[in-house]
C-alpha positions in Angstrom: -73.4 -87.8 133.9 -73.7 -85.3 131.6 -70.0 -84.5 130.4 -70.7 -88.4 129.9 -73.4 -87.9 127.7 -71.9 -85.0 125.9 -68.5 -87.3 125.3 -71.0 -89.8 123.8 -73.3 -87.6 121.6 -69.3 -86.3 120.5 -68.1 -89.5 119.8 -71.2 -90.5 117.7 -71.1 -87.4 115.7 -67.2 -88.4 115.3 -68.5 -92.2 114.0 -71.4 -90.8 112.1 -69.1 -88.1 109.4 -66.7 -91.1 109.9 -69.1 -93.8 108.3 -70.5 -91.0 105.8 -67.1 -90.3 104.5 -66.7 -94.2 104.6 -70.0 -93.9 102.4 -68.5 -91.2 100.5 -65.6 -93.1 99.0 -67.4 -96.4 98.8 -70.8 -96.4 99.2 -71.6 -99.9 97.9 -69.3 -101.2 100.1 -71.0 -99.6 102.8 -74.2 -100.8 102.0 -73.0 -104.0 101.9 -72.1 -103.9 105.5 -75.1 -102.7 106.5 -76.3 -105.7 104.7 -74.1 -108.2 106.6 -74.6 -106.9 109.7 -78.8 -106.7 109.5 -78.7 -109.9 108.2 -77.0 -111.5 111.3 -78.9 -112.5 115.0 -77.2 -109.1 116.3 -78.2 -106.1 113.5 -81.3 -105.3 114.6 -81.1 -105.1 118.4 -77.7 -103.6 117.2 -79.7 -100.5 115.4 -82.0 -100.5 118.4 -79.6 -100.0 120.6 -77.8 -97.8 119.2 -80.5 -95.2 118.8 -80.9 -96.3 122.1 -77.7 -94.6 123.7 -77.6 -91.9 120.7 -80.8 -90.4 122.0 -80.4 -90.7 125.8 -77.1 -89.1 125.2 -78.6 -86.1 123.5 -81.7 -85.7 125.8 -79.0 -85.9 128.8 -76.4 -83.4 127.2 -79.2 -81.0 125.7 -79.1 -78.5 129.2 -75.8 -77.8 129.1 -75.3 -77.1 125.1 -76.1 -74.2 123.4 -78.5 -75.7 121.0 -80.9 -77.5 123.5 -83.7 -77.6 121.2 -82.3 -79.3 118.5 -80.9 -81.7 120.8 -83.8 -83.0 122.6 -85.6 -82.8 119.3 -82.9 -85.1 117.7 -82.5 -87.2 121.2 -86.4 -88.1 120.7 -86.5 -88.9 116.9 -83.7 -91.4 117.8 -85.8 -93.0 120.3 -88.4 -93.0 118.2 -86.5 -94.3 115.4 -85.8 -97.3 118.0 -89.4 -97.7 118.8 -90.1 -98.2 115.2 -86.9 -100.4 113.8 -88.4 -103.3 115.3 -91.9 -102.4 113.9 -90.8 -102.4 110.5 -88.8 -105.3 110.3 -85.9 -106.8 108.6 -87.9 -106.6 105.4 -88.4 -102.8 105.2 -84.7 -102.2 106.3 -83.7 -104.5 103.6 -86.3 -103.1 100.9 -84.6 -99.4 102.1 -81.0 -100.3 101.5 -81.9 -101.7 97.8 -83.5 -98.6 97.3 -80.2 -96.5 98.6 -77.8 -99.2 96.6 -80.1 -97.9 93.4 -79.6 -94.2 94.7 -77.8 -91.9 91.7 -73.9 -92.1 92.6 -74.0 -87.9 93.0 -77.1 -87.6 94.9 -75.8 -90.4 97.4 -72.9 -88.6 97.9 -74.5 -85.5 98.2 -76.6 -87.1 101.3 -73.1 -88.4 102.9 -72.1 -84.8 102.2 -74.2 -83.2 104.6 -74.6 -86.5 106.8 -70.7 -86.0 107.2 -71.2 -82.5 108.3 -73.9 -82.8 110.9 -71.9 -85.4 112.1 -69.0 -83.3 112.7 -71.1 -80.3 113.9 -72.8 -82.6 116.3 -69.3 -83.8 117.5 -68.5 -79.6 117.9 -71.6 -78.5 119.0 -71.8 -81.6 122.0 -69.3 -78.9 123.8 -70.8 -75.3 123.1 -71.6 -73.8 125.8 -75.3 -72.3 126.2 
């Protein structure tokens, strides 16, 4: 189960500096999937869920990594992050991406920047040993 979990929080990382790069060369058309897709019957149990699976895989794979801490604390602020999703609402969400769509060009790529690299240390650090 957990080389399962640790594949998973890998693979996420992978997809997460994958959509930031994504971001990075064309962030409004990045936005406007996240638009598409939250507008649609499936984007919010979609963000739900994946938080979902994001978080049990960290809080699974945090014993055997060599930064446990930061995994369980990043495994529960995604769960939590699911708790809330459906708290907020579709308005919020969509009142957040017009604010990120209005973001400076240079400081949204400077976000992608580093959301890129966590991703890819997240993908790395998902098989360091402690």
């Amino acid at each position: 189960m957990t080389a399962t979990a640790q594949a998973v929080a890998a693979l996420l990382g992978v997809l997460i500096a994958g959509a930031c790069l994504w971001g990075m060369l064309g962030s409004n058309r990045l936005i406007g999937v996240a638009r598409r897709l939250f507008a649609g019957p499936v984007g919010m149990p979609l963000a739900v869920g994946v938080r979902i699976v994001f978080g049990a895989a960290l809080l699974v794979s945090a014993p055997v990594v060599r930064y446990t801490l930061v995994f369980q604390v990043l495994g529960v602020g995604s769960l939590v992050g699911a708790a809330v999703i459906p708290l907020a609402g579709r308005r919020f969400i969509d009142g957040l991406l017009d604010r990120l769509a209005r973001m400076p060009r240079g400081c949204m790529v400077a976000c992608l920047a580093f959301g890129m690299l966590f991703g890819l240390w997240l993908a790395f650090a998902s098989y360091l040993p402690p």
